[in-house]
C-alpha positions as CSV (number, residue, x, y, z in Angstrom):
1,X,51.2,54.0,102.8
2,X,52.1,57.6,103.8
3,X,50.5,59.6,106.2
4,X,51.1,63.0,106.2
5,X,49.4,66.3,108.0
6,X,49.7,68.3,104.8
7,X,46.4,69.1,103.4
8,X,45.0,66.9,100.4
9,X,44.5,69.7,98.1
10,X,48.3,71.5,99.2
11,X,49.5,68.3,98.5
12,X,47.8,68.0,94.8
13,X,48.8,71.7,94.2
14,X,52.5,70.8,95.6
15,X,52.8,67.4,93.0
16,X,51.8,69.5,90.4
17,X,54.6,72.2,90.8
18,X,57.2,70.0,90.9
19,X,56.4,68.0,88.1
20,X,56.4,71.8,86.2
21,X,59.8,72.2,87.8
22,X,61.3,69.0,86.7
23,X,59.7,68.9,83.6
24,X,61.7,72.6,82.7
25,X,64.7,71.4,83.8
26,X,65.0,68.5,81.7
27,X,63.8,70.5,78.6
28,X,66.3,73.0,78.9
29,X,69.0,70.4,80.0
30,X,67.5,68.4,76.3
31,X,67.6,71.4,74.4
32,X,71.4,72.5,75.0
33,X,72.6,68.5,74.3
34,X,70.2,68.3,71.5
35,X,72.2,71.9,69.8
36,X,75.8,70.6,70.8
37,X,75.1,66.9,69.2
38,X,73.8,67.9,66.0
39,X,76.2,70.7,65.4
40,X,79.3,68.2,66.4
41,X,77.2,65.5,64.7
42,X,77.1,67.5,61.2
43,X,80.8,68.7,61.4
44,X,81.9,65.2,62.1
45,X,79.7,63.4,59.7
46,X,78.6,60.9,62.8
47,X,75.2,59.4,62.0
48,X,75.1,58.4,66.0
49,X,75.9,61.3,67.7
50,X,73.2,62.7,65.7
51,X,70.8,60.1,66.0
52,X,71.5,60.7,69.9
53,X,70.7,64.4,69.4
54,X,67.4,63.6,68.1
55,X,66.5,61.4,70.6
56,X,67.2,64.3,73.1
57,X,64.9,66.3,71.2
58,X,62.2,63.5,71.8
59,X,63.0,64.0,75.3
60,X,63.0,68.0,75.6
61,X,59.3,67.3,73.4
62,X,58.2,65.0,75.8
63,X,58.8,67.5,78.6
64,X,56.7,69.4,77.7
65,X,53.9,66.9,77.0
66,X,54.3,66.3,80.7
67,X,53.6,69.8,81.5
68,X,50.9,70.3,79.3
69,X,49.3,67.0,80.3
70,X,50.1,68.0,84.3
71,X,48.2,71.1,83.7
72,X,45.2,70.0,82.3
73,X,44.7,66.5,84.2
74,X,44.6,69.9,87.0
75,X,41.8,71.3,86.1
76,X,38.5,71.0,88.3
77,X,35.6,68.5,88.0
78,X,32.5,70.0,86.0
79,X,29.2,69.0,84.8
80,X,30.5,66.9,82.0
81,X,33.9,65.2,83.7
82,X,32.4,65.1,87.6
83,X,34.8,63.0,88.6
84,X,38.3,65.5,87.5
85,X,40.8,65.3,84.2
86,X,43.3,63.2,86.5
87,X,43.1,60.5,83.3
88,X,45.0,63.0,80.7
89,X,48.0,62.0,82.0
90,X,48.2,58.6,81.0
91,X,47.1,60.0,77.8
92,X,50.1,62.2,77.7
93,X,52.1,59.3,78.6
94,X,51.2,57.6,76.0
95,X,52.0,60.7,73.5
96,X,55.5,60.4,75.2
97,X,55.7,57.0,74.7
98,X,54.5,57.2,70.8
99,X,57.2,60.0,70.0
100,X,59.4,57.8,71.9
101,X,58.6,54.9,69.5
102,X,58.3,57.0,66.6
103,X,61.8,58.4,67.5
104,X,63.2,54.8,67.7
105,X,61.9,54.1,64.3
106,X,63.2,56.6,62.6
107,X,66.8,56.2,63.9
108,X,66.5,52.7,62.8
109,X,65.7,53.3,59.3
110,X,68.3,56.1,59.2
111,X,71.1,53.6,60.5
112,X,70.1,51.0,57.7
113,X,70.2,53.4,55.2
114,X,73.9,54.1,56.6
115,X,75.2,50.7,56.5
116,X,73.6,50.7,52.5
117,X,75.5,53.7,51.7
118,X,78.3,54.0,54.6
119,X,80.0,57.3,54.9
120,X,83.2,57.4,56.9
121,X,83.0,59.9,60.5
122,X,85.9,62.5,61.5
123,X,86.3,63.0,65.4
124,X,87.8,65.6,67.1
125,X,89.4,66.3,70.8
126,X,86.1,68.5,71.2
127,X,83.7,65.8,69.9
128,X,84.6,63.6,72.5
129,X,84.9,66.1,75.4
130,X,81.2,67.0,73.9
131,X,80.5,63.7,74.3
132,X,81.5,63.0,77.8
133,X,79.9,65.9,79.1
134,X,77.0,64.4,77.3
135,X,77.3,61.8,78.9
136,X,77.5,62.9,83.1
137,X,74.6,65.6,82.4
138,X,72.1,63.0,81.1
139,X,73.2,60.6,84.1
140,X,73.1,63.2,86.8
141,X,69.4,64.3,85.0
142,X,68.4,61.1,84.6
143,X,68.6,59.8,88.6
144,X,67.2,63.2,89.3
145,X,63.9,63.0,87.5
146,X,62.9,59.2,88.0
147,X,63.7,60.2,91.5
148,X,61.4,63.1,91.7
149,X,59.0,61.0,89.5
150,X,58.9,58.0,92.1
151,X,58.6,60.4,95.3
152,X,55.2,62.3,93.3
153,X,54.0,59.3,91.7
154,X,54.8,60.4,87.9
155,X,54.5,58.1,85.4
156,X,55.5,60.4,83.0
157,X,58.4,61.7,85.1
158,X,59.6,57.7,86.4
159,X,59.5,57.2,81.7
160,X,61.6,59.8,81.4
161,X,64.3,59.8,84.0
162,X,64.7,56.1,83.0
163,X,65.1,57.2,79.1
164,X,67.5,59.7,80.4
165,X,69.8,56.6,81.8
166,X,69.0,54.9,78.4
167,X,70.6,58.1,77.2
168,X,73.5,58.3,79.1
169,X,74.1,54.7,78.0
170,X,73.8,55.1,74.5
171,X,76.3,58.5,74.8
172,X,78.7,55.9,76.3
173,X,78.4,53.4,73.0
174,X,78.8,56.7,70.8
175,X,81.7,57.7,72.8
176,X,83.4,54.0,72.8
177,X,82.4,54.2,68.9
178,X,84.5,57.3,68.6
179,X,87.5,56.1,70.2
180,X,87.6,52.7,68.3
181,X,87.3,54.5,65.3
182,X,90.5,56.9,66.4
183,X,92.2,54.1,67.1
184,X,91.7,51.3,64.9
185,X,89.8,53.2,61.8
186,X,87.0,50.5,62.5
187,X,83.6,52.0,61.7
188,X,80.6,50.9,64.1
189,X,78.5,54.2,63.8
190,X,75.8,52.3,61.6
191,X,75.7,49.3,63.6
192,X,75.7,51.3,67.2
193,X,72.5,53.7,65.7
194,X,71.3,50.3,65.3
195,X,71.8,49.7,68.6
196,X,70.3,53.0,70.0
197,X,67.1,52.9,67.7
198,X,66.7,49.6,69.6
199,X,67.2,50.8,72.7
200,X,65.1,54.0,72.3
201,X,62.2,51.8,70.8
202,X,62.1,49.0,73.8
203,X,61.9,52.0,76.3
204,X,58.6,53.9,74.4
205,X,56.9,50.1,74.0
206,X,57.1,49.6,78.1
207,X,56.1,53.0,78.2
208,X,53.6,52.5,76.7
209,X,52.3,49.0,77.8
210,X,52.4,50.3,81.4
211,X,50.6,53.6,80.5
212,X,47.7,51.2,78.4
213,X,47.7,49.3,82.7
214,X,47.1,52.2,83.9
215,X,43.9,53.2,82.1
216,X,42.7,49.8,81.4
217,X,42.8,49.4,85.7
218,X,45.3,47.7,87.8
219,X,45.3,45.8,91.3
220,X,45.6,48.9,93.4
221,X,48.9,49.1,95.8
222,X,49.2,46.7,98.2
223,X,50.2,49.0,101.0
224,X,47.5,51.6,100.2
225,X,45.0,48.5,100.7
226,X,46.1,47.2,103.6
227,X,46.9,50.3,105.0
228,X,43.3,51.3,104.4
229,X,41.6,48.2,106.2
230,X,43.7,48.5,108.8
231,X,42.9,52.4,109.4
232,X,39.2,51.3,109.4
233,X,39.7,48.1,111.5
234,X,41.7,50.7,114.3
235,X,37.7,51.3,115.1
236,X,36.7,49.4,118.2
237,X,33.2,48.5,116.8
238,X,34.9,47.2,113.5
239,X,35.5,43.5,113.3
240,X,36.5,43.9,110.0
241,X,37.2,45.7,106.6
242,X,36.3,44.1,103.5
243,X,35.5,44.4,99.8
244,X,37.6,47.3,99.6
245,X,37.0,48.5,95.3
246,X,39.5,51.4,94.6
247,X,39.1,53.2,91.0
248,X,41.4,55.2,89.8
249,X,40.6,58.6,88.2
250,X,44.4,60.1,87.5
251,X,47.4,59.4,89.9
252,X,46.8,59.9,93.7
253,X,43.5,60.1,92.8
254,X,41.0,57.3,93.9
255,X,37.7,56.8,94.7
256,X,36.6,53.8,96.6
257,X,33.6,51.8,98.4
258,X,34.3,49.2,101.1
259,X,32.3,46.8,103.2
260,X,33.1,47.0,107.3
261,X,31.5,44.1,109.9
262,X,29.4,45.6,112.7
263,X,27.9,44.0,115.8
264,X,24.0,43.3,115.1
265,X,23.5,45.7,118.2
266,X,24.4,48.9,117.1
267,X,21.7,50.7,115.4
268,X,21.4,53.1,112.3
269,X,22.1,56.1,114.3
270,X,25.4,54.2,115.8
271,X,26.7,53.3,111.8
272,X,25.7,56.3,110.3
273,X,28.1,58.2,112.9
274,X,30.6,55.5,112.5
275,X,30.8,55.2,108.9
276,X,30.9,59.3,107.8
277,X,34.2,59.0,110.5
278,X,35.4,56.2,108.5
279,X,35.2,57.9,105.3
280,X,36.5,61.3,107.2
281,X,39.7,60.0,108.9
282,X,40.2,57.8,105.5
283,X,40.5,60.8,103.3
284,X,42.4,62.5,106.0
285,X,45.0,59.8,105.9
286,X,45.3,58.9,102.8
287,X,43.5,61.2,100.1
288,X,41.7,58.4,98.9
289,X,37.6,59.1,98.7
290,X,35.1,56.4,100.0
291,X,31.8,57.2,98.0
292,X,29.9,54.3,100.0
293,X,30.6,52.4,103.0
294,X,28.4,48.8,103.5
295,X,27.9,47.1,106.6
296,X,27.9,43.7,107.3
297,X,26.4,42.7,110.5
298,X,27.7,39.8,112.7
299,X,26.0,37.4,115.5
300,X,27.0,38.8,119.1
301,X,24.2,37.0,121.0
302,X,23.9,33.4,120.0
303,X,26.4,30.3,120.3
304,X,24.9,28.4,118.3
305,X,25.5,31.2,115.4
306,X,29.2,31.1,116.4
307,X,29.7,27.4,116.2
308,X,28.0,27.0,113.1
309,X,30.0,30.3,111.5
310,X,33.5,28.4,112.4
311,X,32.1,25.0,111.2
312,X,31.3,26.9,107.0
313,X,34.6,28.8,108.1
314,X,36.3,25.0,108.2
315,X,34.1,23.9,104.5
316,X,34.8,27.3,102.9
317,X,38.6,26.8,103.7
318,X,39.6,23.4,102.4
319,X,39.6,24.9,98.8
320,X,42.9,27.0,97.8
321,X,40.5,29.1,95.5
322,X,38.4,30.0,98.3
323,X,41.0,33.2,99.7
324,X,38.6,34.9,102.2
325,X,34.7,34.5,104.2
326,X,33.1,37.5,105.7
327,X,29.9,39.2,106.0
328,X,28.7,35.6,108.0
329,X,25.3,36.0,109.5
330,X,22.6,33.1,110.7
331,X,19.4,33.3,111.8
332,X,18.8,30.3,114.0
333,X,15.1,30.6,114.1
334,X,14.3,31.5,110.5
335,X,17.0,29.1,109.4
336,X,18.5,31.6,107.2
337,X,22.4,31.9,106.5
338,X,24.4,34.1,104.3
339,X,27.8,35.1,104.0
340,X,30.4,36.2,101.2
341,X,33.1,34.3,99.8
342,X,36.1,35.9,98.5
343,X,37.2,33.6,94.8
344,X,40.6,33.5,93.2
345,X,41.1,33.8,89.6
346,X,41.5,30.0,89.1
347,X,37.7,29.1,88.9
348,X,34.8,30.3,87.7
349,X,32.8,32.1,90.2
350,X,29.5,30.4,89.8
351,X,31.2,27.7,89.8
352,X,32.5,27.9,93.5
353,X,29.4,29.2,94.4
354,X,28.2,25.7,93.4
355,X,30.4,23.8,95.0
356,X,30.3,25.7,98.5
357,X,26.8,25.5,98.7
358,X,26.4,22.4,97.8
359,X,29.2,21.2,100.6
360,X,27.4,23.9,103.1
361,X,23.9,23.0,102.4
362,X,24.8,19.1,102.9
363,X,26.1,19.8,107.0
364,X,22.7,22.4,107.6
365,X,19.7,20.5,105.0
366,X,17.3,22.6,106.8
367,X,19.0,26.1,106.3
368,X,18.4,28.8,103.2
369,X,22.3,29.4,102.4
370,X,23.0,32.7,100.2
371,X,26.3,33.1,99.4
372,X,27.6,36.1,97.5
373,X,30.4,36.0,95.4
374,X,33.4,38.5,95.7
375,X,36.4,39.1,93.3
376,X,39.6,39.2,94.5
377,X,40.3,43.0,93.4
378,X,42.6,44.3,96.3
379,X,45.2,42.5,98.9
């Protein structure tokens, strides 16, 4: 996790200019390979180099799909979308990724149809020298936008820096084709727009497959989480920071509730101060929004309380599906006890439930044990 001093908003405002930036640099970039390739593709008769020219066209298209989706996933909450348009940008990803995949398609029927009715290619010097400029813009484009891509958390961007590499790659094929042809008048250009339809297609399905993660909801970064327990934990009156739910509403852009264990002293005056600092110096830190904070309140008086608490602590952890117990409280008078146990994906949850309560409720007969059960959402 980050920190940084620079205000949330600057910082939203700042993400979304360079994304613009990068964006217009690889469309113009796109644009001029895209004009040399086909014209060198035509005059030569080279099925790949213009197969390659039309995948930078895909690129310079998706570009601007960026931008357009950048802009709009900016746009301010209202009435009908409260919680912001952060979302259209997986949605533009995944226009990206379908021209990307339609792209791929198409090259790959075009290359078939080549190796049906093969026509025979003529290279010049300035075809190759075309082609090994090709070649060093995309690479130097390519590290430059999935660069800029990973440092403002771009899907988008990250896609296509990486399908700039592709394309520096498949430049390299249609280059080695060339010269192979010069040399030995052995024809691969079918077989290597083959090859790059392949390529171009595997790079819009993962594309796509991670865009479809990121609006179905993924486990949320382990250092964010982490990093935001331990900012709320830094309190003194905090034991502990648990069932931490993050939901994600565009990148950079979460809203979240957690649960933090309080000594049964304090009193509603005490937490409400404590928790509206919690959700402050979160957001301050992190840009992440707490819309509620729970409590949890834990014995501070009573021994007996602490030595049965470390005794369900000892039942609770002698299952491997059992990852985590908070939120432990006992009333030794009342004979009440309730607590939350944190279940892996291996077993059903009412199932552990079951079983703990049975185990619990077999060492304290005279006790009313609640136990809640809590997914394991966030690290």
């Amino acid at each position: 996790m980050k920190n940084t001093n620079m205000n949330v908003a600057e910082a939203v405002d700042n993400r979304k200019r360079v994304i613009v930036r990068t964006s217009v640099i690889g469309i113009i970039a796109n644009i001029f390979l895209a004009s040399f390739k086909a014209l060198f593709g035509i005059m030569s008769g080279s099925i790949a180099i213009i197969l390659d020219a039309v995948n930078n066209l895909s690129d310079a298209l998706s570009s601007v799909i960026t931008i357009v989706g950048t802009k709009l996933a900016g746009k301010m909450p209202d009435k009908k979308h409260p919680m912001g348009y952060g979302r259209i940008e997986y949605l533009s990803a995944m226009l990206v990724a379908a021209i990307i995949i339609y792209a791929g398609l198409t090259s790959l029927w075009e290359s078939v149809e080549k190796i049906i009715h093969p026509e025979q290619a003529e290279y010049t010097t300035v075809t190759l020298v075309m082609l090994v400029v090709a070649i060093v813009v995309k690479f130097f484009l390519g590290r430059y936008v999935k660069a800029t891509g990973e440092k403002v958390n771009s899907g988008a961007l990250i896609a296509s820096g990486a399908d700039a590499s592709f394309d520096a790659i498949i430049s390299t094929s249609v280059l080695a084709t060339a010269i192979i042809y010069i040399f030995w008048n052995i024809s691969l250009e079918a077989w290597v727009g083959i090859a790059i339809s392949i390529v171009i297609i595997k790079a819009g399905w993962e594309m796509m497959t991670e865009t479809i993660d990121d609006i179905l909801g993924q486990r949320p970064d382990k250092d964010l989480t982490v990093g935001i327990k331990r900012l709320i934990s830094e309190e003194p009156e905090v034991r502990g920071a648990y069932d931490l739910v993050l939901n994600n509403y565009g990148p950079n852009k979460y809203f979240g509730s957690v649960h933090v264990e309080l000594p049964d002293t304090m009193t509603v005056e005490q937490v409400d101060e404590l928790t509206r600092h919690i959700q402050e110096k979160v957001y301050k830190e992190t840009g992440v929004i707490l819309t509620g904070v729970g409590v949890y309140s834990y014995n501070t008086k009573d021994n007996e309380a602490a030595r049965i608490r470390n005794r369900v602590l000892e039942i609770v952890k002698q299952h491997d599906w059992a990852l985590q117990l908070h939120g432990f409280y006992v009333n030794t008078d009342s004979k009440e006890m309730r607590f939350d146990v944190v279940f892996s994906f291996e077993i059903d949850h009412a199932e552990g439930v079951e079983i703990i309560n049975k185990e619990v409720q077999s060492e304290y007969p005279d006790y009313d044990v609640q136990i809640a059960a809590d997914v394991d959402v966030t690290d």
